[in-house]
N, C-alpha and C positions, 0 to 999 in steps of 0.2 A: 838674780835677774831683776829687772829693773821692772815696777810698779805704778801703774800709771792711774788714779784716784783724783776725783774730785769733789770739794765736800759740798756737802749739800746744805748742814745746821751752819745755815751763815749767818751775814746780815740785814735780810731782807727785810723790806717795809714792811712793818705791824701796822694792817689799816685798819684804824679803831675810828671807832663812831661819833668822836666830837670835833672829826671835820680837820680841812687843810691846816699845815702848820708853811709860817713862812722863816725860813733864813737867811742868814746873811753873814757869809765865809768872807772875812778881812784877812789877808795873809801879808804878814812881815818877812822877808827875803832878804838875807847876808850872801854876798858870793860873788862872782862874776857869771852869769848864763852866758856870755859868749855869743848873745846873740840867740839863746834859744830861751824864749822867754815867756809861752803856752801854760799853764795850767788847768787840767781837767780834774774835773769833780764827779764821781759818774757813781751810780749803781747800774743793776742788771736793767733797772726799767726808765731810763734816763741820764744822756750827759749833760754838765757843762762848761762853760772855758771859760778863762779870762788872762791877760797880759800883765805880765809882771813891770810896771813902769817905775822909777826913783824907789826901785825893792820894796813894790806895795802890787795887792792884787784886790779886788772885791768879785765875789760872785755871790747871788743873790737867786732862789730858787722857792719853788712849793710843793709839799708832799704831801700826801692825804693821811699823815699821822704818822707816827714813831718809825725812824729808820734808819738810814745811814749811808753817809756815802765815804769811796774812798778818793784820798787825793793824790793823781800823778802828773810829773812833770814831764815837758816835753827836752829838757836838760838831759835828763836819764836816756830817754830814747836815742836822743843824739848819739849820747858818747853809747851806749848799748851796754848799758849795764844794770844786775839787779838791782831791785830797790826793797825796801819795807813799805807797805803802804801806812800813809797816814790817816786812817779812820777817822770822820766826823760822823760823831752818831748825835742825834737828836730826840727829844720825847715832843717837845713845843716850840713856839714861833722862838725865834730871841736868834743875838748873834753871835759866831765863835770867832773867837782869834787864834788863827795857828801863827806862830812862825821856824825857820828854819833855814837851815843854810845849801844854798843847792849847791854847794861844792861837795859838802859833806852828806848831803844826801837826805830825807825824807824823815830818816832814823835821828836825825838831832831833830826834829822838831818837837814842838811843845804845843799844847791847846788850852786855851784857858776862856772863858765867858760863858756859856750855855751851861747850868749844872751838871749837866747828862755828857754832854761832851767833855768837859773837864774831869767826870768822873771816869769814864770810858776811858780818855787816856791813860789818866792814874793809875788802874786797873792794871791794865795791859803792860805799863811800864815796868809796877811789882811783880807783876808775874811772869816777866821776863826773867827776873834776878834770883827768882827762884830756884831754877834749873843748874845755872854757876853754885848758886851755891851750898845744895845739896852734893852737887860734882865734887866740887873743895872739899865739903865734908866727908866724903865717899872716900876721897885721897888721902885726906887725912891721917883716916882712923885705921886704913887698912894699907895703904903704902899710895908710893907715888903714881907707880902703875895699875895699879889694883884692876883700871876698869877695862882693862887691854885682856882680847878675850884671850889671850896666851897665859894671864897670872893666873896665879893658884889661888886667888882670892876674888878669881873675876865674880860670879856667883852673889856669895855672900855681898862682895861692896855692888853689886848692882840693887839685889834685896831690899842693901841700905838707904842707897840714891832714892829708891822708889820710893819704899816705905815714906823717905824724910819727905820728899816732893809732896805726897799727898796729904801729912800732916800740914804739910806747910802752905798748900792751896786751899787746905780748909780755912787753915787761919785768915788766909788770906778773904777768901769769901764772908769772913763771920763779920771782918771789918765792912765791908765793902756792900752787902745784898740787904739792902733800905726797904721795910716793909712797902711805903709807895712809892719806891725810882722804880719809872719800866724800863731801867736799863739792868737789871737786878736777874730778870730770869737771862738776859743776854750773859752776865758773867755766873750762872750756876750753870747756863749750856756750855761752856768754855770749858768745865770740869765734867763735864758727864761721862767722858770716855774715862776718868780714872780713877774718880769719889765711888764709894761705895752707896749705891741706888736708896742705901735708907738715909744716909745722910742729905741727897741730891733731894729725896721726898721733903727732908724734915727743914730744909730749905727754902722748898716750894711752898712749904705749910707756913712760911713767917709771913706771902707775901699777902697783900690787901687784895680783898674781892676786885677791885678799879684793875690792878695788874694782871689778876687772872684772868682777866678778862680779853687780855691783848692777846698776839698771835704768839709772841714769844714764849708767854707763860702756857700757853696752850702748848705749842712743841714742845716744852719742857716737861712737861703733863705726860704729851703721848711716849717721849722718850723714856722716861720712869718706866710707862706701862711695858716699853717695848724691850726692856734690861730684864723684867721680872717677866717675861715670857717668851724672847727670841735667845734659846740657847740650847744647844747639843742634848738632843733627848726628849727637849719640847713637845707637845702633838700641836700642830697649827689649827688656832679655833678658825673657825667658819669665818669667810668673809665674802662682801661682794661687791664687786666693783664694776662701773660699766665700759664697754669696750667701743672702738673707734665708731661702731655704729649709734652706740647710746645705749646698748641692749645691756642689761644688768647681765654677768656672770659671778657665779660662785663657784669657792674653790673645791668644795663638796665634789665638785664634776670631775673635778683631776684625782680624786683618788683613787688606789689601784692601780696607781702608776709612780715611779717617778719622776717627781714634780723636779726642775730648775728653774727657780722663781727667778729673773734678772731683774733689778732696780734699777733705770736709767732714768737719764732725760734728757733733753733735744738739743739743749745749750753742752752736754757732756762730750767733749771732744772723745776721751777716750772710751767711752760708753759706744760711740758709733764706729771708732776704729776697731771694736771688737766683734763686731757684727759680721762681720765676711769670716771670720776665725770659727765665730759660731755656729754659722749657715755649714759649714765644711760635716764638723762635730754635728749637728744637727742630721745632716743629711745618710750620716753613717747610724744613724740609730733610729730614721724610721724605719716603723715597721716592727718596733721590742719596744717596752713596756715605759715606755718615756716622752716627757712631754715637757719644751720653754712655753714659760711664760712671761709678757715684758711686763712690769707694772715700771708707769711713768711717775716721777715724782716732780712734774713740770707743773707750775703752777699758770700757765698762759696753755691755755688749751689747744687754739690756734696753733701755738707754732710746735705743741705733742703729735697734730693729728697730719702736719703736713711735714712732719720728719717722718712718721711711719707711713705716709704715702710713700716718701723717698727711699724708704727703709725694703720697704714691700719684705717683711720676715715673715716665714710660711710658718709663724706660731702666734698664739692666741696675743693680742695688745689690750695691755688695760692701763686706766688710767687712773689711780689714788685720790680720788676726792675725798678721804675721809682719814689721812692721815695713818694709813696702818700700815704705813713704811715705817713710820714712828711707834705706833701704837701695841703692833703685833710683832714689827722686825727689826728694831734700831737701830736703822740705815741711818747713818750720820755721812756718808759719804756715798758716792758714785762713781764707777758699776760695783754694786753690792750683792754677790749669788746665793741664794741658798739651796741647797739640797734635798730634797725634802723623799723620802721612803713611803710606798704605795700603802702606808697606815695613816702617813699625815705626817710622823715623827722629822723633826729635823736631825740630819745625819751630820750636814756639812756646811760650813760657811766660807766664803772666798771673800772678799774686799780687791777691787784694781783690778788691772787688766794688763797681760804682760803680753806684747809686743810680737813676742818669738813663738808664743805660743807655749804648750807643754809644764801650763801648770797644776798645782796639787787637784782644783775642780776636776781636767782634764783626763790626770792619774787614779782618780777617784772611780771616773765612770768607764774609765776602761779597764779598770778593775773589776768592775759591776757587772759589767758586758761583754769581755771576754772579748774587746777589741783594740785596735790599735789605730789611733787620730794620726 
């Protein structure tokens, strides 16, 4: 069944406190655009554009500190097809130079001027080649099919793949996370979902007081925190967050019950396409020993509290100002569920949101309850 997830540990602006950085995106263009010749440069909190003219483009922008944006073309859109984005990340003013061929698409492009940007791509390029070529290896060692779940060896060469990949993202990180680049906790969050938590620590521990200091190395912080305490058997420590009204609630008050904690947020498409699926499920188990709860992991408050006016869910809304999506739960992604047993323990975790309905969260609780969604 098909999984619908959006992640949340992106690359949002780290606004650090020595003030606006300015840039200045120069792009060299090989290809024919056919007449579609737009280029946008956008994050979540800001677009911009500029026209590809004799295969040159400049756009020119201000950010209140470390962040990044991605580059899409309006070529792609035309013909309607995928693309790779081309990430420009930044720490300070200065200018990058991408180029690329918009025949062949986003994915031949190259970055090179800004350190931080020129690294970023670097990064990312290695760590693409990684995957091939544990795959190869995998094949290698164990046959040609090895990793076809029909072989006899499916298992063991998968083991292999993984095991190699995460040797080989360490390596990769060891070269690459610069006591003071703040682009450094960006590529140790890139591994968090598969380095083992003491290594991702012992990472964080290289980095200079100046980068812990940023928002990046901060989410990097609560994510640690949130691997060594959000997992099957856990008891959830106390927390409190306030609700659409401002009124601080703790989760202390949900106990006795169980809790379905949902991670969304306003900008999550599938997060609110699950909403009417929920309300259903919801509706069948008031009244026994259960309770949603949303916690927003929206950082524009505004548009958290005027999605749950639109939302109107007949269960409690909070909203994360304290980062214990991260800190307490490891939501790296969104809609992220947890389960949680009228002691506090966590029973159960779901990721995504499947379309059809009927999945494992779903099977869970009507297992619990002795009903049928």
């Amino acid at each position: 069944m098909m999984r619908i997830i959006y992640t949340a540990v992106g690359l949002l602006a780290a606004q650090l406190a020595f003030g606006q950085v300015k840039i200045k995106v120069i792009g060299h263009v090989t290809g024919d655009t056919e007449g579609h010749n737009k280029v946008y440069i956008a994050n979540r909190m800001a677009t911009d554009s500029a026209v590809i003219k004799d295969g040159r483009f400049e756009v020119e922008f201000e950010d209140q500190g470390v962040g990044s944006r991605s580059i899409s073309i309006e070529y792609d859109r035309a013909k309607r097809r995928m693309y790779s984005p081309l990430v420009v990340f930044y720490d300070q003013s200065g200018t990058v130079e991408v180029e690329f061929d918009v025949v062949k698409g986003l994915s031949s492009g190259k970055v090179k001027g800004l350190e931080s940007a020129a690294a970023y791509y670097n990064y990312n390029q290695e760590k693409s080649k990684i995957f091939m070529a544990a795959f190869s290896a995998a094949k290698a060692k164990y046959g040609e099919d090895a990793l076809k779940k029909e072989s006899a060896h499916f298992d063991e060469a998968t083991s292999f793949k993984d095991e190699l990949m995460v040797r080989l993202n360490d390596s990769l990180l060891n070269i690459f996370v610069k006591a003071d680049a703040m682009v450094s906790p960006v590529f140790i969050l890139s591994q968090a979902s598969s380095l083992p938590v003491d290594r991702l620590e012992a990472y964080y521990n290289r980095l200079s007081e100046r980068v812990k200091a940023g928002d990046d190395a901060q989410s990097l912080y609560a994510r640690i925190q949130g691997l060594r305490n959000a997992y099957i058997g856990a008891v959830v420590k106390d927390f409190q967050l306030p609700d659409q009204h401002g009124k601080a609630q703790s989760f202390e008050q949900f106990k006795g019950k169980y809790v379905l904690l949902d991670f969304w947020a306003s900008w999550c498409s599938p997060c609110r396409a699950s909403f009417p699926r929920v309300r259903e499920v919801y509706s069948k188990l008031q009244g026994k020993s259960f309770e949603i709860v949303n916690v927003s992991i929206d950082q524009n408050k505004q548009a958290w509290l005027k999605a749950v006016g639109e939302e109107s869910n007949p269960w409690p809304q909070l909203y994360d100002d304290s980062k214990i999506s991260s800190a307490l739960f490891n939501v790296s992604a969104v809609p992220t569920c947890y389960l949680i047993d009228p002691s506090g323990k966590i029973i159960m975790k779901e990721i995504g949101f499947d379309p059809k309905g009927g999945g494992e969260m779903e099977k869970k609780l009507e297992e619990i309850f002795k009903v049928k969604f």
